[in-house]
N, C-alpha and C positions, 0 to 999 in steps of 0.2 A: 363580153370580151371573149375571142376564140382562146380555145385552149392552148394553139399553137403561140398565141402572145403571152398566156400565163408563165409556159413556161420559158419562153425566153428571160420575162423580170422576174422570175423565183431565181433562174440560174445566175443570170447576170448579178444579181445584187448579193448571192451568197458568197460569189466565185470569183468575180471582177476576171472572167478570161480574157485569156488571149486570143483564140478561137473561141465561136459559139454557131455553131448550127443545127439551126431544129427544120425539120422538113416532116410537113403532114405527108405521110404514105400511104391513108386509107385506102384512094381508089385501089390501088393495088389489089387489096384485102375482096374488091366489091365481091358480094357471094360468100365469104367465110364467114368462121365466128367472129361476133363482137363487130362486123363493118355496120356503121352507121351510115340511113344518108346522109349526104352533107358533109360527112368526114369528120374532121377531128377526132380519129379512136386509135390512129396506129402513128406512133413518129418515133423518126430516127433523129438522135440527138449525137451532136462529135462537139464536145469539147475540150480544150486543155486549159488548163491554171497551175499555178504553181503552186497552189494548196497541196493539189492529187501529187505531188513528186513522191513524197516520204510516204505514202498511202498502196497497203495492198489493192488487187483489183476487186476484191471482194468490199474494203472501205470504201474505194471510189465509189460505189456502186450508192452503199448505203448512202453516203453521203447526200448524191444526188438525189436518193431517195427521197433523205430528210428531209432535205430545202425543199424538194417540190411540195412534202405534206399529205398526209394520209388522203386529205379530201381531191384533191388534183389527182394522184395516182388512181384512186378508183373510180376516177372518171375515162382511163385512159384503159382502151384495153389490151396495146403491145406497146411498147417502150423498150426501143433498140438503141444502147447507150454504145459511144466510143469514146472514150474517157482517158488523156495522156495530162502528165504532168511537165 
């Protein structure tokens, strides 16, 4: 499974959004740290739920942290959140 599916069903099933969008941006990266071939190492993630409302931006963060799971995050090597309640 690409990573860019993981974390679509980590998010979706913790968060039930409104929005979810996950876009692999590796090529971007090609030449930097942490670009892999093939991609999957850098993605920009925009979602909103109505969990994040009463949530500082520093909890949102964590949050999404959580759901995605220690082993998923350090497969990833940029994770660009935009995170609204």
């Amino acid at each position: 499974m690409r990573i860019e599916d993981e974390i679509r069903g980590k998010l979706q099933a913790a968060f039930q959004p409104r929005v979810l969008e996950v876009s692999d941006d590796s090529e971007a990266h090609r030449g930097h740290a942490g670009y892999r071939e093939g991609g999957q190492s850098h993605f920009t993630v925009v979602i909103e739920a109505e969990s994040f409302a009463p949530m500082s931006r520093i909890a949102r963060h964590r949050a999404v942290h959580a759901a995605l799971g220690k082993d998923l995050v350090g497969r990833i090597h940029a994770l660009a959140l935009q995170i609204s309640g």
